[in-house]
C-alpha positions in Angstrom: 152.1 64.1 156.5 149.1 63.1 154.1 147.5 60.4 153.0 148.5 59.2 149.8 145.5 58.6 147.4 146.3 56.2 144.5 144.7 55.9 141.1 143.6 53.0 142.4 142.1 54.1 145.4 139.9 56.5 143.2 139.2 53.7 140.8 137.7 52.0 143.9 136.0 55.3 144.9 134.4 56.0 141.3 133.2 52.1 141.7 131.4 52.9 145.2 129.8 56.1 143.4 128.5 53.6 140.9 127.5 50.9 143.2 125.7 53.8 145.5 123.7 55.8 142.4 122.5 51.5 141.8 121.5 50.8 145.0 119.6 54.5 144.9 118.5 54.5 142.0 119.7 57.8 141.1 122.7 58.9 138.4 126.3 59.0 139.6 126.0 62.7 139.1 123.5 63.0 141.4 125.8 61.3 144.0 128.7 63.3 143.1 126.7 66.7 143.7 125.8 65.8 146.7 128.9 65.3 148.4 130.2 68.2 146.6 127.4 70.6 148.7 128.9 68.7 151.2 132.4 69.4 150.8 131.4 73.1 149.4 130.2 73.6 153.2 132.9 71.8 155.0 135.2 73.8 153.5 133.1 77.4 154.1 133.2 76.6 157.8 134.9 79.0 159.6 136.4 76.6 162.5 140.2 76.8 162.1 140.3 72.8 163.4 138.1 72.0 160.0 139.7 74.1 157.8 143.1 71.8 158.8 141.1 68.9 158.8 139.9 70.1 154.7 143.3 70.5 154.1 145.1 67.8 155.2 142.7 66.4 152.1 144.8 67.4 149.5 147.7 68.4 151.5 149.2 69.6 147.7 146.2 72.3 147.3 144.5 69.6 144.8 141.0 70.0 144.8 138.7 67.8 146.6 136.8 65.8 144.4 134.0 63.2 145.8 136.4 60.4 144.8 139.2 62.1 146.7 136.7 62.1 149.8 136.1 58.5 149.6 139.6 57.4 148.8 140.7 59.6 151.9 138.0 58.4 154.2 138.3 55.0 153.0 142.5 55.1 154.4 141.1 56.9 157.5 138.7 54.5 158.4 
């Protein structure tokens, strides 16, 4: 089974973006495209234990979003 991700568990994920691009000093875009290249090339890896790992992300076929990421790592961690 999945983690469930919230609303608010992105609200508090788009308010650590923020707080990171600050602390930067660089645009939440910025921070946003790069953990998308991340995600972009965790999800081209070819190891079949990743690829569950990926999908147990969005166990619904959503896509991963940076926010999604965060929330998810956030209820792993």
């Amino acid at each position: 089974m999945g983690t469930i991700i919230t609303e608010k568990n992105l609200e508090e994920a788009r308010h650590a973006i923020a707080l990171l691009a600050v602390k930067e000093g660089v645009s939440e875009t910025e921070i946003c495209a790069s953990i998308m290249e991340a995600i972009s090339v965790g999800l081209a890896n070819q190891n079949p234990a990743v690829q569950a790992r990926w999908r147990s992300i969005t166990p619904n076929g959503e896509r991963i979003t940076p926010e999604r990421l965060i929330a998810w790592a956030a209820k792993k961690i």
